[in-house]
Chimera marker file (.cmm) of the C-alpha trace (Angstrom):
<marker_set name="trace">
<marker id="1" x="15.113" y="24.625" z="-3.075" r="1" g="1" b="0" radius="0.5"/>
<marker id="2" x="16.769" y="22.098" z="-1.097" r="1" g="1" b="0" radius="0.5"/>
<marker id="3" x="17.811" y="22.150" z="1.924" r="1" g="1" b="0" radius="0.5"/>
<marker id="4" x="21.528" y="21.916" z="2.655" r="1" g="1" b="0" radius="0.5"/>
<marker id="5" x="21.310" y="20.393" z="6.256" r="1" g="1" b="0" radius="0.5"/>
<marker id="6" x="18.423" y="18.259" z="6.248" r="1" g="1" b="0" radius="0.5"/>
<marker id="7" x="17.636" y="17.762" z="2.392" r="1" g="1" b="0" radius="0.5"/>
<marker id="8" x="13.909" y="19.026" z="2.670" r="1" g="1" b="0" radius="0.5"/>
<marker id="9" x="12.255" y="19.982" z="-0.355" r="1" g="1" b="0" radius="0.5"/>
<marker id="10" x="10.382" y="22.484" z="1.405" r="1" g="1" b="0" radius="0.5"/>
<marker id="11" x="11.766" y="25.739" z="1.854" r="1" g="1" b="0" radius="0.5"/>
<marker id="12" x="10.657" y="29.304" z="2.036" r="1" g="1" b="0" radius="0.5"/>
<marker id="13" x="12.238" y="33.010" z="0.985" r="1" g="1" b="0" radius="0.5"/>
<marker id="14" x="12.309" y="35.052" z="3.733" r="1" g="1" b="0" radius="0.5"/>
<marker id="15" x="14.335" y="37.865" z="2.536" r="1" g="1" b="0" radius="0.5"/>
<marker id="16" x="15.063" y="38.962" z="-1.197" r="1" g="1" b="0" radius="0.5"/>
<marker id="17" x="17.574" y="41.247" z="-2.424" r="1" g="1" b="0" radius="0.5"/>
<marker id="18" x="20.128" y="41.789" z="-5.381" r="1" g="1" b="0" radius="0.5"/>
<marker id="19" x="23.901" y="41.746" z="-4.559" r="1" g="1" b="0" radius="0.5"/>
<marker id="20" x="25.995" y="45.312" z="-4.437" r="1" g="1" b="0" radius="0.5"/>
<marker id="21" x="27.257" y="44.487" z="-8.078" r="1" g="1" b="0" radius="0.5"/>
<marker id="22" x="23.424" y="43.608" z="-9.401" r="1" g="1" b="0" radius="0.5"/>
<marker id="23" x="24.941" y="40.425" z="-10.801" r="1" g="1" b="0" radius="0.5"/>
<marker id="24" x="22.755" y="37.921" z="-8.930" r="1" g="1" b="0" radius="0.5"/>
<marker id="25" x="19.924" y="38.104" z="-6.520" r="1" g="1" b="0" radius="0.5"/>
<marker id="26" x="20.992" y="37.028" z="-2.777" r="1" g="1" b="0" radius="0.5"/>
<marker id="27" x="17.619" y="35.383" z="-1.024" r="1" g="1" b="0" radius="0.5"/>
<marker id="28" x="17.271" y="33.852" z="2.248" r="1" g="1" b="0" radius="0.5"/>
<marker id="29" x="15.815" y="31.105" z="2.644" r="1" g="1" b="0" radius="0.5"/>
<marker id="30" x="14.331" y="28.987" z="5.552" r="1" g="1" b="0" radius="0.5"/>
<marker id="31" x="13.647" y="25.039" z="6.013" r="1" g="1" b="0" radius="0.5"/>
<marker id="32" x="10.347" y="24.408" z="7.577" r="1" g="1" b="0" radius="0.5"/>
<marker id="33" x="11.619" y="20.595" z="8.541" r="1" g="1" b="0" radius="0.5"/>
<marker id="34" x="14.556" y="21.331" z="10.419" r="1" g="1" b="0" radius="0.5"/>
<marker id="35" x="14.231" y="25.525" z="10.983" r="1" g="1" b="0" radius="0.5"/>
<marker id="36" x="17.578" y="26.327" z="9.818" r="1" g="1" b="0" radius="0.5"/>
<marker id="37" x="18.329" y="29.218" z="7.746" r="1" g="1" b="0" radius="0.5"/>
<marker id="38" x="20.853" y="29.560" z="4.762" r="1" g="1" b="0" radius="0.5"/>
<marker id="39" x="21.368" y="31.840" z="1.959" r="1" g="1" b="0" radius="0.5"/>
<marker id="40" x="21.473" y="30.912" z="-2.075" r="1" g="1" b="0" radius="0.5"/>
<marker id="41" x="22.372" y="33.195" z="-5.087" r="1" g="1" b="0" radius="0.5"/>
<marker id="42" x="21.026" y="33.139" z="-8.350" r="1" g="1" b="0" radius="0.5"/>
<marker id="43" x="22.512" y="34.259" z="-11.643" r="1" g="1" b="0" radius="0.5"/>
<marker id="44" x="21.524" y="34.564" z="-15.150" r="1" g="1" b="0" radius="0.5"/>
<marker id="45" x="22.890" y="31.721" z="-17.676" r="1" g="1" b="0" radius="0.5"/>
<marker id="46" x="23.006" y="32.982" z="-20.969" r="1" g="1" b="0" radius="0.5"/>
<marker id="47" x="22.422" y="30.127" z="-23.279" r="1" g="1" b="0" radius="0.5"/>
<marker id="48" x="23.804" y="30.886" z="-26.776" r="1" g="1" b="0" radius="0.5"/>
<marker id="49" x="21.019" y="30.159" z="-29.080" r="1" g="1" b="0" radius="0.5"/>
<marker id="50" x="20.878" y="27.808" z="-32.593" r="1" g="1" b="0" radius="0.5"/>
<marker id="51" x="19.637" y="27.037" z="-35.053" r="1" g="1" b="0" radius="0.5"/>
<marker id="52" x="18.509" y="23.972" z="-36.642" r="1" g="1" b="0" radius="0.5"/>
<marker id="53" x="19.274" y="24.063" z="-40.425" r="1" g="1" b="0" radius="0.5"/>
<marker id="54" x="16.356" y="21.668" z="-42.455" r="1" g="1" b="0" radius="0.5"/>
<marker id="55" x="19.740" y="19.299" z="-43.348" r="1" g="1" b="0" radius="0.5"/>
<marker id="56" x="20.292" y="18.690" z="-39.637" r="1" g="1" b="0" radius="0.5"/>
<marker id="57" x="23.247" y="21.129" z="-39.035" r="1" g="1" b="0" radius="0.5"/>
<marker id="58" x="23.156" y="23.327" z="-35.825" r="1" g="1" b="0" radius="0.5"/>
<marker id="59" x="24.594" y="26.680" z="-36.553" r="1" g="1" b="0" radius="0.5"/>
<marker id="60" x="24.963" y="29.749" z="-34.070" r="1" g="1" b="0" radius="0.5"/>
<marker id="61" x="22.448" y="32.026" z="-34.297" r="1" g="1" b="0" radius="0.5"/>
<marker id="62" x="23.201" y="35.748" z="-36.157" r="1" g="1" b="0" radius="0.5"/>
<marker id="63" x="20.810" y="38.353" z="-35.120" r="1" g="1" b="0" radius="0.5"/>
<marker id="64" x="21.925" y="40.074" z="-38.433" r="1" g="1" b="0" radius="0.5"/>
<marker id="65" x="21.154" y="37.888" z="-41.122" r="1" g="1" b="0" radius="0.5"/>
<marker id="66" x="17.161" y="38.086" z="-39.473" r="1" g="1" b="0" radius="0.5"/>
<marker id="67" x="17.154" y="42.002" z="-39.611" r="1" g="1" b="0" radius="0.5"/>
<marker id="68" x="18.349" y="41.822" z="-43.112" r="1" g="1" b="0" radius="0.5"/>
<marker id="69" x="15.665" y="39.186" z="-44.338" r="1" g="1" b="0" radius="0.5"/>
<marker id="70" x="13.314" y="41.954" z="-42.551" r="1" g="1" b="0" radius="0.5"/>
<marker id="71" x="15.300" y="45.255" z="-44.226" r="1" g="1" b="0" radius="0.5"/>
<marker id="72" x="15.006" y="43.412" z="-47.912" r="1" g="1" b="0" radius="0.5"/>
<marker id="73" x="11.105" y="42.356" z="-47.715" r="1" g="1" b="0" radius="0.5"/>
<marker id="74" x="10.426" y="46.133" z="-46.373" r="1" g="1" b="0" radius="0.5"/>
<marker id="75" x="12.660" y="47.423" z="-49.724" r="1" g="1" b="0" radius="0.5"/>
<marker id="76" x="10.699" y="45.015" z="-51.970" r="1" g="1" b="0" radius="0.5"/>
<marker id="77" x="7.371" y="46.552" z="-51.015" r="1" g="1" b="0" radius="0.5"/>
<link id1="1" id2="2" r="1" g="1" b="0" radius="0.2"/>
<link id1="2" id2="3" r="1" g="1" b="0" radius="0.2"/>
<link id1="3" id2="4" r="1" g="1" b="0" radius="0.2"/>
<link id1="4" id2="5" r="1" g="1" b="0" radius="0.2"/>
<link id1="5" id2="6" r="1" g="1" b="0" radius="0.2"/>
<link id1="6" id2="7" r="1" g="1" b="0" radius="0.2"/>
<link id1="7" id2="8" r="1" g="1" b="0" radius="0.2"/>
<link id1="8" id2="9" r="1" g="1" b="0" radius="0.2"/>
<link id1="9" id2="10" r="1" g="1" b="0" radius="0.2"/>
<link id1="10" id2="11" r="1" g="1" b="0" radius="0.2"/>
<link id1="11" id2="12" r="1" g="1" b="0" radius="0.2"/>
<link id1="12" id2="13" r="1" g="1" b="0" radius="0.2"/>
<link id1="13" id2="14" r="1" g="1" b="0" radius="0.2"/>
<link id1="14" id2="15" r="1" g="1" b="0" radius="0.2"/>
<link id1="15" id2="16" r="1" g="1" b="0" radius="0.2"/>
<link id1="16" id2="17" r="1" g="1" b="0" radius="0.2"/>
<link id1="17" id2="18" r="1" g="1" b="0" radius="0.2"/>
<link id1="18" id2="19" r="1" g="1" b="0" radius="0.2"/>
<link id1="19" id2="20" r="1" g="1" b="0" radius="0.2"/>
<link id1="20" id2="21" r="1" g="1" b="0" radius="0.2"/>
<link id1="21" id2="22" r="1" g="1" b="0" radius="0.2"/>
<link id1="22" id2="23" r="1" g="1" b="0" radius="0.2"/>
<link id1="23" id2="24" r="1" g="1" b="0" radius="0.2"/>
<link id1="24" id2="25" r="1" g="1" b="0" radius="0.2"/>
<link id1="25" id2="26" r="1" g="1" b="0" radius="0.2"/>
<link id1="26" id2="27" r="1" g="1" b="0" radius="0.2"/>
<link id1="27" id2="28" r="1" g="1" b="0" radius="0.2"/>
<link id1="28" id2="29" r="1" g="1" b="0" radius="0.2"/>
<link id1="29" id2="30" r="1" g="1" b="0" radius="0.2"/>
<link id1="30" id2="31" r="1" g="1" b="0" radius="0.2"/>
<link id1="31" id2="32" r="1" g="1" b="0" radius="0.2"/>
<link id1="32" id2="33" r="1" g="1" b="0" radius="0.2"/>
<link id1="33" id2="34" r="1" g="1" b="0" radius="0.2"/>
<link id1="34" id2="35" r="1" g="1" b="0" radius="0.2"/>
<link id1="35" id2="36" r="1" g="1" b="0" radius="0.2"/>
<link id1="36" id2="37" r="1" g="1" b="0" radius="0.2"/>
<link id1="37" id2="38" r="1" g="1" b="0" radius="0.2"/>
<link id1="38" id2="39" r="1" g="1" b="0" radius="0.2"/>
<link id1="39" id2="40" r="1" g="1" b="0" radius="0.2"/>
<link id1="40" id2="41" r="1" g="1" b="0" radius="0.2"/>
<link id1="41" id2="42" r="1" g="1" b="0" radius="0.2"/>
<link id1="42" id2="43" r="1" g="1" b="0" radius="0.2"/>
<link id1="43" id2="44" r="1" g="1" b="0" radius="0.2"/>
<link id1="44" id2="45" r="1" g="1" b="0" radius="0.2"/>
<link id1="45" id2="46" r="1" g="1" b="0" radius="0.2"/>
<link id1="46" id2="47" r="1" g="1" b="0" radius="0.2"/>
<link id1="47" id2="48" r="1" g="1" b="0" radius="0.2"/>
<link id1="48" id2="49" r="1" g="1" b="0" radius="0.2"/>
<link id1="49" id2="50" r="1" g="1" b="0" radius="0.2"/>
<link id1="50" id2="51" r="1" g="1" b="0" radius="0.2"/>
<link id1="51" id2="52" r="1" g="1" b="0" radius="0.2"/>
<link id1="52" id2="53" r="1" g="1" b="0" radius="0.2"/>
<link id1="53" id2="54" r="1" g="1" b="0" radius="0.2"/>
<link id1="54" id2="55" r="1" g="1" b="0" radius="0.2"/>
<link id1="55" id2="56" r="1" g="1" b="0" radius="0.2"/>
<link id1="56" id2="57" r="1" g="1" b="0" radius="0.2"/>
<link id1="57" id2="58" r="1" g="1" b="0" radius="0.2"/>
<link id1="58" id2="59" r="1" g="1" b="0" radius="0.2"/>
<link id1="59" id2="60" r="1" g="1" b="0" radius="0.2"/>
<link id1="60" id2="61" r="1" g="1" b="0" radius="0.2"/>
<link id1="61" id2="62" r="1" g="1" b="0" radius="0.2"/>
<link id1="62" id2="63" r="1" g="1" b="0" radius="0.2"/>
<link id1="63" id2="64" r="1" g="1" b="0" radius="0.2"/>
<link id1="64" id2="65" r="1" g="1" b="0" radius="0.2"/>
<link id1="65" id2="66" r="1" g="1" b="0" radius="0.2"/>
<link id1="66" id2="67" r="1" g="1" b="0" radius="0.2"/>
<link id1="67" id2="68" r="1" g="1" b="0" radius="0.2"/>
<link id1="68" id2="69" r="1" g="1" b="0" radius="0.2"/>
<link id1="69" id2="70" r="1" g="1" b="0" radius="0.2"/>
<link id1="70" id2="71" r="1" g="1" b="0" radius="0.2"/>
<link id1="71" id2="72" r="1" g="1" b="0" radius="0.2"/>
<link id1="72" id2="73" r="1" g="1" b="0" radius="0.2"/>
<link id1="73" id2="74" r="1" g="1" b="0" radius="0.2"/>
<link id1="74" id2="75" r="1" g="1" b="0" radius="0.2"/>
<link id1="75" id2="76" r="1" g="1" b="0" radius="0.2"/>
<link id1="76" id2="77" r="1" g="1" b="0" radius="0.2"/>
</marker_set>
C-alpha cells in the first residue's frame, strides 16, 4: 500500500478489524519512510463471471444450466 503523504511503497498493518456493518475490513496502516499513520478499507468486488463460447461470443455465466448438465449425466447412469 501506498502511502498517501509521502508515496512510500512500504507500509505496514498495525491494526486489523472489520467495520460495524461487516462490509469491509478497516486496517491501519503505518509508513516506515515518513512515520505517519492512515487508515484504508477494503471491500469485496464481485466480478460477474463469463464465458467464452468456442465461436468467440462472451455470454454471462448461468449456474443452472451446469447443475443440469450434472442432474442429466447422474439420470443417464
Amino acid at each position: 500500500m501506498r502511502c498517501p503523504f509521502c508515496a512510500n511503497e512500504d507500509t505496514q498493518v498495525k491494526d486489523s478489524r472489520p467495520t460495524e456493518d461487516n462490509s469491509a475490513i478497516r486496517r491501519r496502516r503505518s509508513c516506515s519512510g515518513c512515520g505517519a499513520r492512515f487508515t484504508t478499507f477494503e471491500r469485496v468486488q464481485l466480478r460477474e463471471l463469463t464465458v467464452l463460447k468456442t465461436s468467440g461470443k462472451k455470454v454471462p455465466f448461468e449456474r443452472i444450466k451446469l447443475c443440469l448438465l450434472y442432474t442429466s449425466d447422474a439420470a443417464d447412469e
